[in-house]
Backbone as JSON Lines, residues from 0, in Angstrom:
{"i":0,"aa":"X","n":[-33.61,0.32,-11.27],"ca":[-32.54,1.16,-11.78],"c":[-31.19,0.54,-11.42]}
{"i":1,"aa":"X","n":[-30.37,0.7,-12.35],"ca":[-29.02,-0.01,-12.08],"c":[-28.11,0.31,-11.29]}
{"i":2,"aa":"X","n":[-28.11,1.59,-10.97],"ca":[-27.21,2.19,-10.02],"c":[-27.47,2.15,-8.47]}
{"i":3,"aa":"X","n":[-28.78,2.28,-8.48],"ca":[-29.42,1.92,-7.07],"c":[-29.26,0.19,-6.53]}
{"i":4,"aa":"X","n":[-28.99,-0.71,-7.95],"ca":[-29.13,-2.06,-7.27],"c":[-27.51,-2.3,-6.77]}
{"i":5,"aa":"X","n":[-26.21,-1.5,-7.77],"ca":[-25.15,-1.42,-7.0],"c":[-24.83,-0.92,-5.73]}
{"i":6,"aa":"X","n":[-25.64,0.38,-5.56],"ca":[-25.65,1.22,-4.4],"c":[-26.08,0.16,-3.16]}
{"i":7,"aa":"X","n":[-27.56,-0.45,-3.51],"ca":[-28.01,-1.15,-2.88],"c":[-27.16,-2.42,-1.85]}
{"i":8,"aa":"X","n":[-26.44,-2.78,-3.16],"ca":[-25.36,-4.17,-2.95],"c":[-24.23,-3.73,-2.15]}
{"i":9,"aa":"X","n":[-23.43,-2.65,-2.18],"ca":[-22.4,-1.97,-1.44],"c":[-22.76,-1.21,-0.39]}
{"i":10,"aa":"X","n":[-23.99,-0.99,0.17],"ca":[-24.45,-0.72,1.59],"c":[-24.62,-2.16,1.88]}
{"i":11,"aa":"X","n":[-25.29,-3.15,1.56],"ca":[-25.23,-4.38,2.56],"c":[-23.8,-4.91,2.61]}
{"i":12,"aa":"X","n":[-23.08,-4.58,1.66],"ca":[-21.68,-5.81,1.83],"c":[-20.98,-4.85,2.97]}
{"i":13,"aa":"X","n":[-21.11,-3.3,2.6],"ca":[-20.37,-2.6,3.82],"c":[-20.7,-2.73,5.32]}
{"i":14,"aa":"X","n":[-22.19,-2.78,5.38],"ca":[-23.06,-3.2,6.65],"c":[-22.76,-4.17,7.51]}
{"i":15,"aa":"X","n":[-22.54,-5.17,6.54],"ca":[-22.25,-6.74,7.11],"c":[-21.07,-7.33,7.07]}
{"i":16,"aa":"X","n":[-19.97,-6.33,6.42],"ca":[-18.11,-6.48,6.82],"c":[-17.98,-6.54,8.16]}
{"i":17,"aa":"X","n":[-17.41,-7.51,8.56],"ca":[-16.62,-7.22,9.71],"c":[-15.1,-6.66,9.63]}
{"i":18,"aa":"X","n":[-15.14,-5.2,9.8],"ca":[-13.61,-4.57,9.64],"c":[-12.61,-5.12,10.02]}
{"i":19,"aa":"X","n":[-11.77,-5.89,9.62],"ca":[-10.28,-6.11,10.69],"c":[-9.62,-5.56,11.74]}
{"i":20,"aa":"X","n":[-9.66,-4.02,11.76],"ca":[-8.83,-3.35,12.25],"c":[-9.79,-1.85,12.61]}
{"i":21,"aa":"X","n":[-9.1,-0.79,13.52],"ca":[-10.02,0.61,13.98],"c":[-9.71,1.29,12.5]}
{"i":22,"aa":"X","n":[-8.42,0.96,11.64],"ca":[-8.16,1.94,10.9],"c":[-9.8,1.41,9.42]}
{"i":23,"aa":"X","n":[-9.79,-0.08,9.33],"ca":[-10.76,-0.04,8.12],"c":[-12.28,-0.01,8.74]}
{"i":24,"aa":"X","n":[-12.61,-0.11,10.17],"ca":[-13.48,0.29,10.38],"c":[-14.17,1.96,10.17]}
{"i":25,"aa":"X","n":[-13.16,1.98,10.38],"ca":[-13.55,3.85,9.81],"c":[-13.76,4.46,8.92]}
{"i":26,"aa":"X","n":[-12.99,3.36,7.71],"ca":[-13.21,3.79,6.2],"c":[-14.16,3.02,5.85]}
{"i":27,"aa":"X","n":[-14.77,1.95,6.8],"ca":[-16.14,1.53,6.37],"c":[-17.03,2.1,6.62]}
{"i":28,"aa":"X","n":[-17.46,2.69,8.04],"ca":[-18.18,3.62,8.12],"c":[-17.83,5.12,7.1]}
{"i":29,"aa":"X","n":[-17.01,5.79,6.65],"ca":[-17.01,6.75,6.0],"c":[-17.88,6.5,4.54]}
{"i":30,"aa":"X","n":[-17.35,5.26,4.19],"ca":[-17.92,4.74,3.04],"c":[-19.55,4.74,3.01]}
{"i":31,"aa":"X","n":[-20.05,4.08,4.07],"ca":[-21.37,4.19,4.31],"c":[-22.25,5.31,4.15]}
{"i":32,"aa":"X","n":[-21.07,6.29,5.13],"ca":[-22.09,7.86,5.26],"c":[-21.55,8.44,3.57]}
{"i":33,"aa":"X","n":[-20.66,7.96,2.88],"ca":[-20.78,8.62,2.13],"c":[-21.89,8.31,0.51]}
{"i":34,"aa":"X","n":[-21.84,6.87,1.01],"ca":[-22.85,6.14,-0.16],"c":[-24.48,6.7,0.51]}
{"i":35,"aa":"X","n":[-24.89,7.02,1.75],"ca":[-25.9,7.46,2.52],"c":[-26.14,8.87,1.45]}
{"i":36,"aa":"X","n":[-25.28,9.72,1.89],"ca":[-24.87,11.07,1.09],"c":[-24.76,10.97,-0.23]}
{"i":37,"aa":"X","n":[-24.78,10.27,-0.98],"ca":[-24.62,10.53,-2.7],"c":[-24.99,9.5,-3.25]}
{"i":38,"aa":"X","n":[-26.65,9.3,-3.82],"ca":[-26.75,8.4,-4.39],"c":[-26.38,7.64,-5.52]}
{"i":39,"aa":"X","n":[-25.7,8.85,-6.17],"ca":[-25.25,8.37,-7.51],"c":[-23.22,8.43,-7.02]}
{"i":40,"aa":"X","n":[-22.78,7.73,-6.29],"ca":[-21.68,7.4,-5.74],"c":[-20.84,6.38,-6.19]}
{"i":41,"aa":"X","n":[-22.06,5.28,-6.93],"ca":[-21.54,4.24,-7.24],"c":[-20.85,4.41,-9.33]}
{"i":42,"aa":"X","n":[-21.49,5.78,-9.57],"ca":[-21.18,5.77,-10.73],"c":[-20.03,6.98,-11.09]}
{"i":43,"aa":"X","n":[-19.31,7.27,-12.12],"ca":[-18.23,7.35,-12.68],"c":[-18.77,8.94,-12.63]}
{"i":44,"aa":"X","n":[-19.51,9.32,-13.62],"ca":[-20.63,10.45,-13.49],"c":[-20.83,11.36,-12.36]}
{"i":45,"aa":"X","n":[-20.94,10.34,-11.28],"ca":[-21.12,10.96,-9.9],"c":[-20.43,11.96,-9.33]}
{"i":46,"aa":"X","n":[-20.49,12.29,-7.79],"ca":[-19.76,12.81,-7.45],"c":[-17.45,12.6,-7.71]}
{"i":47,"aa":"X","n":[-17.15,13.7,-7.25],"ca":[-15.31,13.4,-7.46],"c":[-15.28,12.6,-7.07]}
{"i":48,"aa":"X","n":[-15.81,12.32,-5.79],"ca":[-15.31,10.68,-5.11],"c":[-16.38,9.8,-5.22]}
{"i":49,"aa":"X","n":[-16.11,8.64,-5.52],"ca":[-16.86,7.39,-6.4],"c":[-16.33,6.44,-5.25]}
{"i":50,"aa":"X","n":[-17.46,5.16,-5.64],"ca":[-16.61,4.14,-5.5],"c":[-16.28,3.41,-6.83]}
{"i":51,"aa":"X","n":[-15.71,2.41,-5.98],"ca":[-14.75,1.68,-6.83],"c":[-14.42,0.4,-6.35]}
{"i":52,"aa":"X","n":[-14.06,-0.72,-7.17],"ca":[-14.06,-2.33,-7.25],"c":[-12.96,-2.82,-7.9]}
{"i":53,"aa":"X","n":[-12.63,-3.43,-7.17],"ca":[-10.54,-3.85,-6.89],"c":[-10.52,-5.32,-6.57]}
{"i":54,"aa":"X","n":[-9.36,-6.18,-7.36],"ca":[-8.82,-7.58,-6.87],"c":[-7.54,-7.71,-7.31]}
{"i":55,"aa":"X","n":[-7.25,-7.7,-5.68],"ca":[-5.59,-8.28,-5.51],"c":[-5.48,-10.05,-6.59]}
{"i":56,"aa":"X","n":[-5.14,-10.47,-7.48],"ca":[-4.63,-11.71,-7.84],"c":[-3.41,-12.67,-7.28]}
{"i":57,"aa":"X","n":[-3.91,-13.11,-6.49],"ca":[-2.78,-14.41,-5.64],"c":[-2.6,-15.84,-6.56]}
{"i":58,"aa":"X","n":[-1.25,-15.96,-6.94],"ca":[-0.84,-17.16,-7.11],"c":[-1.47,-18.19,-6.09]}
{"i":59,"aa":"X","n":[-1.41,-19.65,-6.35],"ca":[-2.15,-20.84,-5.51],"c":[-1.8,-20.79,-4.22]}
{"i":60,"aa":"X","n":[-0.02,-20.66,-4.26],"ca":[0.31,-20.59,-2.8],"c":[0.68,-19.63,-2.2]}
{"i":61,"aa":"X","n":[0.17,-18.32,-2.84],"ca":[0.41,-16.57,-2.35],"c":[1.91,-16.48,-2.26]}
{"i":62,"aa":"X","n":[2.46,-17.08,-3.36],"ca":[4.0,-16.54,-3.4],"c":[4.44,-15.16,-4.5]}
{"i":63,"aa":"X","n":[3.29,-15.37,-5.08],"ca":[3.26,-14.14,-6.31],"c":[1.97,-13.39,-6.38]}
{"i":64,"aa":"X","n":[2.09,-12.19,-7.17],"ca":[0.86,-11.67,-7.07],"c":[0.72,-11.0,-8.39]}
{"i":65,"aa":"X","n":[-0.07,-11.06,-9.39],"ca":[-0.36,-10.16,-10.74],"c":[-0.79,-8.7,-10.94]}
{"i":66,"aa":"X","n":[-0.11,-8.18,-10.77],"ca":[-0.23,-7.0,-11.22],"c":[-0.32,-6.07,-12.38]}
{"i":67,"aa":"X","n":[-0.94,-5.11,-12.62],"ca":[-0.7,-4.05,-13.85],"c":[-0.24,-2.52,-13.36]}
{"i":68,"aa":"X","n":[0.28,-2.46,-14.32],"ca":[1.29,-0.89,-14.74],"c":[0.36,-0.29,-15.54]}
{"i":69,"aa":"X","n":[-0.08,0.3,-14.62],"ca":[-1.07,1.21,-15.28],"c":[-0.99,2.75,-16.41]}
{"i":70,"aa":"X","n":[-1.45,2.54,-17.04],"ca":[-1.17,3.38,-18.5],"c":[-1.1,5.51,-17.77]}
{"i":71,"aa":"X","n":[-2.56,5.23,-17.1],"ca":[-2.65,6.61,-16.78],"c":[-1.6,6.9,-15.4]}
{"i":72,"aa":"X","n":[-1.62,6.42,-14.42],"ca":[-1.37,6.6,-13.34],"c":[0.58,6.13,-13.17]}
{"i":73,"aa":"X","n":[0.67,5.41,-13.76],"ca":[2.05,5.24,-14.61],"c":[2.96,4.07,-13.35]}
{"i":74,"aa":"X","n":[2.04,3.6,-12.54],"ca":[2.22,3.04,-11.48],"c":[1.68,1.66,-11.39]}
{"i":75,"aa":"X","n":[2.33,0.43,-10.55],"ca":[1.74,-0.76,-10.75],"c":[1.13,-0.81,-9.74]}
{"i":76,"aa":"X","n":[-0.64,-1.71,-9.84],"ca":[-1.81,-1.8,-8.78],"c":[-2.52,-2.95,-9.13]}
{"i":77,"aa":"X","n":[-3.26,-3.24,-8.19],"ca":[-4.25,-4.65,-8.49],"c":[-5.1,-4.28,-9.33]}
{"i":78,"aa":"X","n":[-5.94,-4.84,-10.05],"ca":[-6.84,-4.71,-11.65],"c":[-7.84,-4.21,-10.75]}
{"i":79,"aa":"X","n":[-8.7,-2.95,-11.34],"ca":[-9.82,-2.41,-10.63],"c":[-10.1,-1.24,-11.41]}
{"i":80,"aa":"X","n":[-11.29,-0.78,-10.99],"ca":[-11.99,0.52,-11.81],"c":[-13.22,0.69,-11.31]}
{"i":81,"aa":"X","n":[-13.9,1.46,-12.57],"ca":[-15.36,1.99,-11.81],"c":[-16.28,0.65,-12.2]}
{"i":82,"aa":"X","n":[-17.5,1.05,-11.72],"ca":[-18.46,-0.02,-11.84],"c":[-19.25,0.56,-13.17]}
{"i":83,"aa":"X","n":[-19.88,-0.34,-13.71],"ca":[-20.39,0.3,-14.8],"c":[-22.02,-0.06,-14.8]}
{"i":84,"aa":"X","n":[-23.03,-0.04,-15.93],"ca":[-24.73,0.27,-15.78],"c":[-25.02,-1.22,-15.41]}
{"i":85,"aa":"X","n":[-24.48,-2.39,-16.33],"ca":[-24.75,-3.95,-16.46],"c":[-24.26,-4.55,-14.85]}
{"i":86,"aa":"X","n":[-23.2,-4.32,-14.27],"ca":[-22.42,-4.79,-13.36],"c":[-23.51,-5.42,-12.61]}
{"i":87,"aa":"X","n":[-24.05,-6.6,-12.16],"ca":[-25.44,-7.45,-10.96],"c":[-24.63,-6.63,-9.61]}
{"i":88,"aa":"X","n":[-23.13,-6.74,-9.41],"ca":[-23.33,-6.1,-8.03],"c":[-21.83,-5.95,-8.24]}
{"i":89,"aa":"X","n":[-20.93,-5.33,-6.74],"ca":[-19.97,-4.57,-6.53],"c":[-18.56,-5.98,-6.35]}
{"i":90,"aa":"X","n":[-19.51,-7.09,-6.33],"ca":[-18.53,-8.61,-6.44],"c":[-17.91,-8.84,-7.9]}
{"i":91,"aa":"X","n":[-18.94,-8.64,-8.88],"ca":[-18.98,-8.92,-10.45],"c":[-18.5,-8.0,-10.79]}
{"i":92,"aa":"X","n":[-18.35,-6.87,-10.26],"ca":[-18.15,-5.53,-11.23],"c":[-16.25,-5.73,-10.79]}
{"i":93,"aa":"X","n":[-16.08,-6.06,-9.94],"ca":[-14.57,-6.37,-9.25],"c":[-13.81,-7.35,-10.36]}
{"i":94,"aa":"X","n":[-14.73,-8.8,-10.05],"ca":[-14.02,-9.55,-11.32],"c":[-14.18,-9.44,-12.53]}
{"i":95,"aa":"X","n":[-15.03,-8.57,-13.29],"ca":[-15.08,-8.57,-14.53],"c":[-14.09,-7.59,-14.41]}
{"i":96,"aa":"X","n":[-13.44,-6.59,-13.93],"ca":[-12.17,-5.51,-14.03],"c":[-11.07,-6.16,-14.01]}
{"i":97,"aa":"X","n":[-10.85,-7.33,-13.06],"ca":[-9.7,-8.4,-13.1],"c":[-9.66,-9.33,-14.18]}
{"i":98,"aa":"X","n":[-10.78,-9.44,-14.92],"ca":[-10.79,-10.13,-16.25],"c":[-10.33,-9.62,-16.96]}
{"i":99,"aa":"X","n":[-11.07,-8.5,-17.17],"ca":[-10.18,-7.72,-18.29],"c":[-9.63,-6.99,-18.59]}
{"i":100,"aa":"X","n":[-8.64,-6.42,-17.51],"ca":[-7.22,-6.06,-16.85],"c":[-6.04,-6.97,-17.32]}
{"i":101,"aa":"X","n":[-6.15,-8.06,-16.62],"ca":[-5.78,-9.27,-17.27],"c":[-5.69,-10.37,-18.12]}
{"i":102,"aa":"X","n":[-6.63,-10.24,-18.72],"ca":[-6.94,-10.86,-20.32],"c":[-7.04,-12.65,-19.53]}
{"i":103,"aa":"X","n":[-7.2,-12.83,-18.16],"ca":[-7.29,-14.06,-17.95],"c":[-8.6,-14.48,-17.61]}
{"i":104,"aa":"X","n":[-9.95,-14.71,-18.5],"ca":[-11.07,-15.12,-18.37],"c":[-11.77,-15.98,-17.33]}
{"i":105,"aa":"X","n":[-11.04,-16.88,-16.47],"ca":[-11.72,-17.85,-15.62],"c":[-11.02,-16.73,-13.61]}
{"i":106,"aa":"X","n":[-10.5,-16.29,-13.94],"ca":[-10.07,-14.91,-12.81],"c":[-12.03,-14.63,-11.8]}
{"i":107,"aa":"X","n":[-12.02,-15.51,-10.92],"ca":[-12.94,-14.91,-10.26],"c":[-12.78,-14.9,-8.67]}
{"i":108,"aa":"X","n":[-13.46,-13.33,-8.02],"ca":[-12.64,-13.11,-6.71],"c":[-13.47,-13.87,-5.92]}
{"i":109,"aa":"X","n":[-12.82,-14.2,-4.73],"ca":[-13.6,-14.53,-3.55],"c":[-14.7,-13.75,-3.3]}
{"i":110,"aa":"X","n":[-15.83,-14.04,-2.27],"ca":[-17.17,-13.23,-2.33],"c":[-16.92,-11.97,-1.68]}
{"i":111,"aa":"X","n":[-15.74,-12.37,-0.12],"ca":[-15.48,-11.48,0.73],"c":[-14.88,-10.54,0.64]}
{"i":112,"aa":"X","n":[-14.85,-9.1,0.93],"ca":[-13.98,-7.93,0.88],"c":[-13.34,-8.14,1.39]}
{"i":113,"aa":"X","n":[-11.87,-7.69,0.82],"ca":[-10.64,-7.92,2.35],"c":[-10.17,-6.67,2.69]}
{"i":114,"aa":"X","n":[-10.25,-5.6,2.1],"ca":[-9.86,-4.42,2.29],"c":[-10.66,-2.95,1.74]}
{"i":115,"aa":"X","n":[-10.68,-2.21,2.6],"ca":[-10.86,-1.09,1.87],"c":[-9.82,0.09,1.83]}
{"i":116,"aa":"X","n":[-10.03,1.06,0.96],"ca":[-8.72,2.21,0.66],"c":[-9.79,3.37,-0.16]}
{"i":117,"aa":"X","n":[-8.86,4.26,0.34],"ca":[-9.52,5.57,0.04],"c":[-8.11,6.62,-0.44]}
{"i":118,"aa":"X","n":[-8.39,7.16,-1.59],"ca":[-7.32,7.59,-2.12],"c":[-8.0,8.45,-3.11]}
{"i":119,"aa":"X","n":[-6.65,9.61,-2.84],"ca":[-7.15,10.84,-4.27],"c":[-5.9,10.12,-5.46]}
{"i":120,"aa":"X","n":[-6.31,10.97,-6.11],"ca":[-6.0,10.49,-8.02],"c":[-5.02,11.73,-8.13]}
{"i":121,"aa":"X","n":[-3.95,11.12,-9.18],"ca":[-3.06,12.66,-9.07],"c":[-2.98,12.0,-11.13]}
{"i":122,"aa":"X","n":[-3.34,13.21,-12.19],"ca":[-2.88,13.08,-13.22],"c":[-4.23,13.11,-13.86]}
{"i":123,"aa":"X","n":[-3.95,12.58,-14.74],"ca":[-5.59,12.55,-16.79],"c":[-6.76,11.84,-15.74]}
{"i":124,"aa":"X","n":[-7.57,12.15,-15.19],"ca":[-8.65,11.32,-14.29],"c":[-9.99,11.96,-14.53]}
{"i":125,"aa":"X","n":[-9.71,13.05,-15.23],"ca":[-10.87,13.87,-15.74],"c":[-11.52,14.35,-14.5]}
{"i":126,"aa":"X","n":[-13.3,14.67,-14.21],"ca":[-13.68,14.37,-12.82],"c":[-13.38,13.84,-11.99]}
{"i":127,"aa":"X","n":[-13.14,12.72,-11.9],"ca":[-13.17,12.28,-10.91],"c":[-11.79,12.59,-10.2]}
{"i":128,"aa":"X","n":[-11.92,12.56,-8.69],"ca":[-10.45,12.93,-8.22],"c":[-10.81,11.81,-7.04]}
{"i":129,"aa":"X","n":[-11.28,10.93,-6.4],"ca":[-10.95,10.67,-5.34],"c":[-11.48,9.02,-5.38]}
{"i":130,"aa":"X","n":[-11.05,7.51,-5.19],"ca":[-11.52,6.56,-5.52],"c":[-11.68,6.06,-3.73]}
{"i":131,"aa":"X","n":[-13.33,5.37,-3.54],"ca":[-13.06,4.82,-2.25],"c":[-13.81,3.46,-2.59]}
{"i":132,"aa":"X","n":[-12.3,2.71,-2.8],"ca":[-11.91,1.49,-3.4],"c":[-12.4,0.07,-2.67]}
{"i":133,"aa":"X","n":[-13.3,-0.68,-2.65],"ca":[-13.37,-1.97,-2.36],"c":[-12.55,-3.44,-2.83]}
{"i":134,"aa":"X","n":[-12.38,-3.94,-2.08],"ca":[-10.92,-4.42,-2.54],"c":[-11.26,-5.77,-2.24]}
{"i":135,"aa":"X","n":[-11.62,-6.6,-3.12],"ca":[-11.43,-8.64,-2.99],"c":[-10.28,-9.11,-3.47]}
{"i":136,"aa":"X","n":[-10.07,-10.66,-3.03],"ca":[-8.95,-10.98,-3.51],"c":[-9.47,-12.79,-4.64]}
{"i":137,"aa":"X","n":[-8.38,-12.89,-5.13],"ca":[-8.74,-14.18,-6.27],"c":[-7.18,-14.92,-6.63]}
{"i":138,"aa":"X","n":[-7.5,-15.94,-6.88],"ca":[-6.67,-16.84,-6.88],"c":[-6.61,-17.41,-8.26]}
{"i":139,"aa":"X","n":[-5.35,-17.56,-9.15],"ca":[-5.64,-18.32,-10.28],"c":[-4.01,-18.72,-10.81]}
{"i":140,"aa":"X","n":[-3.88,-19.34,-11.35],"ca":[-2.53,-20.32,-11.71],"c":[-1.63,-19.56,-12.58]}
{"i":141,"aa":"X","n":[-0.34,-19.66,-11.52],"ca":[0.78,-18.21,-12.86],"c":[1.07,-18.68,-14.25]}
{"i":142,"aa":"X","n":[0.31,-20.49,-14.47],"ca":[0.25,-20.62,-16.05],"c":[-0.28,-19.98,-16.98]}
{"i":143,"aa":"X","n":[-1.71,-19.58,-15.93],"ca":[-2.65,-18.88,-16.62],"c":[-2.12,-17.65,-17.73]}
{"i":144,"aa":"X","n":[-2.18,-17.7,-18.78],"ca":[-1.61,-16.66,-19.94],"c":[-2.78,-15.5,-19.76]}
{"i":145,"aa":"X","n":[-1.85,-14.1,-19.09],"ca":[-2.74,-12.97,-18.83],"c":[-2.1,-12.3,-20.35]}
{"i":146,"aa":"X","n":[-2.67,-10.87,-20.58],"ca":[-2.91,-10.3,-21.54],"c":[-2.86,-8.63,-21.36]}
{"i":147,"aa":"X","n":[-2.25,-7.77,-21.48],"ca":[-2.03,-6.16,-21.27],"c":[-3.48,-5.93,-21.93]}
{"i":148,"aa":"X","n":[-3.94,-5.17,-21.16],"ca":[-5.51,-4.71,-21.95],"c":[-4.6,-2.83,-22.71]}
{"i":149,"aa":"X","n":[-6.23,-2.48,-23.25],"ca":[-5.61,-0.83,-23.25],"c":[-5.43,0.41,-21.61]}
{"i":150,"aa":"X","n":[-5.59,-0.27,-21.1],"ca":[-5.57,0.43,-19.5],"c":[-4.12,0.12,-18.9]}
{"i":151,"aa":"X","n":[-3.33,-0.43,-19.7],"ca":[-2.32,-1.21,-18.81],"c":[-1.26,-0.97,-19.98]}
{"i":152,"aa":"X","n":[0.12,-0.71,-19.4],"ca":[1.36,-0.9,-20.26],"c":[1.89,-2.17,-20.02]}
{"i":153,"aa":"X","n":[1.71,-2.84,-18.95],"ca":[2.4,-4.25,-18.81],"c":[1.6,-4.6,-17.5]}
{"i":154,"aa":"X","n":[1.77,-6.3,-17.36],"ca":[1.18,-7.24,-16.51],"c":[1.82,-8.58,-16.2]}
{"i":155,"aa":"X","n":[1.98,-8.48,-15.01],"ca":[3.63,-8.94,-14.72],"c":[3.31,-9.57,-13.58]}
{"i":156,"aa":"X","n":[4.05,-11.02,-12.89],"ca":[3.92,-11.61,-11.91],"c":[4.98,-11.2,-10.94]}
{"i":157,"aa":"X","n":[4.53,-10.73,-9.92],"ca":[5.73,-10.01,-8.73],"c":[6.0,-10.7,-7.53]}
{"i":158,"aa":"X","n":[6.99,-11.25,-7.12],"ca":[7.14,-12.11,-5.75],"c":[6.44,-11.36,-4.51]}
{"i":159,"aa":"X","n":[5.1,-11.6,-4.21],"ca":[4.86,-10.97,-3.1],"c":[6.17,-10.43,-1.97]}
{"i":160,"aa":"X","n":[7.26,-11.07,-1.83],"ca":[7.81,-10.32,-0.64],"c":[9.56,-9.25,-1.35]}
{"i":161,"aa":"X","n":[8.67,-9.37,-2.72],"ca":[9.76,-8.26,-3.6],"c":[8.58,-7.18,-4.71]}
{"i":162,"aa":"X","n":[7.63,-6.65,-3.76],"ca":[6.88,-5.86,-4.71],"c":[7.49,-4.96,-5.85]}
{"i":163,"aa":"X","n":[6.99,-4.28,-6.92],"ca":[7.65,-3.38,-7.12],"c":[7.94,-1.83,-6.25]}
{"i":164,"aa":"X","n":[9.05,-1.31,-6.62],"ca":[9.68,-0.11,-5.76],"c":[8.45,1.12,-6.14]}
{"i":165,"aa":"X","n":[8.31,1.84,-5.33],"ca":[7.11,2.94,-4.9],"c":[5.38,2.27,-5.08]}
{"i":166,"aa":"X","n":[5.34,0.51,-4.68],"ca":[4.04,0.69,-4.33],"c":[3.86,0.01,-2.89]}
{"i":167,"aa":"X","n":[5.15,-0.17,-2.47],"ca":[5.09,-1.02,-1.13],"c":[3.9,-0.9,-0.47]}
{"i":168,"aa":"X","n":[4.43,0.14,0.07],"ca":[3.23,0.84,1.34],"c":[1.69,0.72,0.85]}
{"i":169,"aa":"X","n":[1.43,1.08,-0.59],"ca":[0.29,0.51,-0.94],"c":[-0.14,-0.67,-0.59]}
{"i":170,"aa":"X","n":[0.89,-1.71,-1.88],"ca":[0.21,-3.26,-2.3],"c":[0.21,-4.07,-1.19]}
{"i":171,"aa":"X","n":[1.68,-3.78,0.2],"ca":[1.72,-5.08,0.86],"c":[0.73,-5.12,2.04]}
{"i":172,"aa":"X","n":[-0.11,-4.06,2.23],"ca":[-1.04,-4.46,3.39],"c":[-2.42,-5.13,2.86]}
{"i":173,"aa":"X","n":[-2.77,-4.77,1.24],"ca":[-3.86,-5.64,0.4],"c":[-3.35,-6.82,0.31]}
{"i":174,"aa":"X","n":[-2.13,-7.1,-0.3],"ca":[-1.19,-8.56,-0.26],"c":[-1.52,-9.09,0.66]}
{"i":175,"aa":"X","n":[-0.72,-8.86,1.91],"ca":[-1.23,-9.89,3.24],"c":[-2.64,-9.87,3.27]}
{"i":176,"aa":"X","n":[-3.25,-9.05,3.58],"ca":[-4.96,-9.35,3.79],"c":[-5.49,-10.46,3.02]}
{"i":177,"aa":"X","n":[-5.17,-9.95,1.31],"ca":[-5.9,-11.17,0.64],"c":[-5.03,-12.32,1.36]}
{"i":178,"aa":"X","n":[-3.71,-12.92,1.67],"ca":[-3.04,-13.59,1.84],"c":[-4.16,-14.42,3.25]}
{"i":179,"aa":"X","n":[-4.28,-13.48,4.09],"ca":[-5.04,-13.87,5.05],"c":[-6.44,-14.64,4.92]}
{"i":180,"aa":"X","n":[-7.09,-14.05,3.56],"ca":[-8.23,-14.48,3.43],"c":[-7.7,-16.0,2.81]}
{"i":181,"aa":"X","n":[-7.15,-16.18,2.11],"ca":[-6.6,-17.6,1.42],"c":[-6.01,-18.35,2.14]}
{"i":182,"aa":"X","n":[-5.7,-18.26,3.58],"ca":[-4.95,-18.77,4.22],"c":[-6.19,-19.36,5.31]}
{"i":183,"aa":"X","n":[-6.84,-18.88,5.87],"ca":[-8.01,-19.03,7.11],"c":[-8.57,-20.27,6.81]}
């Protein structure tokens, strides 16, 4: 069954994270007990709170970062969404959302998680109200010609240390992390 082999794949990647910090250790364990608690967690269908599969996009030398302005939420965020029936696992289901978020086809994330986030939904989200977001990061060239999908009003290259105004506090602690992972 397809949902169980995602489920499956996001208890070992959560299992075998080493958290950075007390604060994402906790949302890894929450994550756990909550994928433990709801088997159908990994799907859209599921319970309000889902997970979910996210990639920060880093320019070569993490001076920029690609972002979308998102249609519903009316706010700019790294390319991400739910996982869907086909997805092999919670790695693929990440970059195929950064693919085609971005209309940039060769976009694939690193294997490693760099972050996790847990967040309610405010606006058109239907069911679902609450995303607990897995977060990789990927690297690809600001030549690369990206593309506004229908999920997105615009997709735009942002100087990592000039995000846009009201997502600071969000984007720049995923920013550095992936930054960290590209840097090690």
């Amino acid at each position: 069954m397809t949902w169980s082999r995602l489920h499956d794949d996001a208890v070992h990647r959560l299992e075998t994270w080493p958290a950075p910090d007390e604060r994402q250790e906790r949302l890894r364990l929450d994550f756990l007990t909550h994928l433990r608690t709801h088997p159908d967690a990994m799907s859209k269908s599921g319970p309000p709170a889902h997970l979910t599969g996210s990639v920060i996009v880093l320019d070569e030398d993490g001076a920029s970062a690609l972002l979308t302005l998102h249609r519903r939420a009316r706010e700019w965020f790294q390319f991400g969404g739910h996982f869907e029936p086909g997805d092999a696992s919670v790695w693929h289901a990440a970059t195929r959302e950064a693919r085609e978020e971005s209309g940039i086809a060769d976009i694939s994330a690193l294997p490693e998680i760099v972050q996790l986030d847990r967040h309610m939904l405010d606006g058109d989200f239907g069911r679902c109200r609450e995303h607990l977001d897995i977060r990789f990061a990927a690297v690809t060239s600001r030549a690369a010609e990206s593309a506004v999908s229908t999920e997105s009003i615009d997709v735009r290259w942002w100087p990592v240390h000039a995000l846009p105004d009201g997502t600071r506090d969000e984007l720049r602690p995923l920013v550095d992390a992936g930054l960290r992972l590209l840097h090690r």
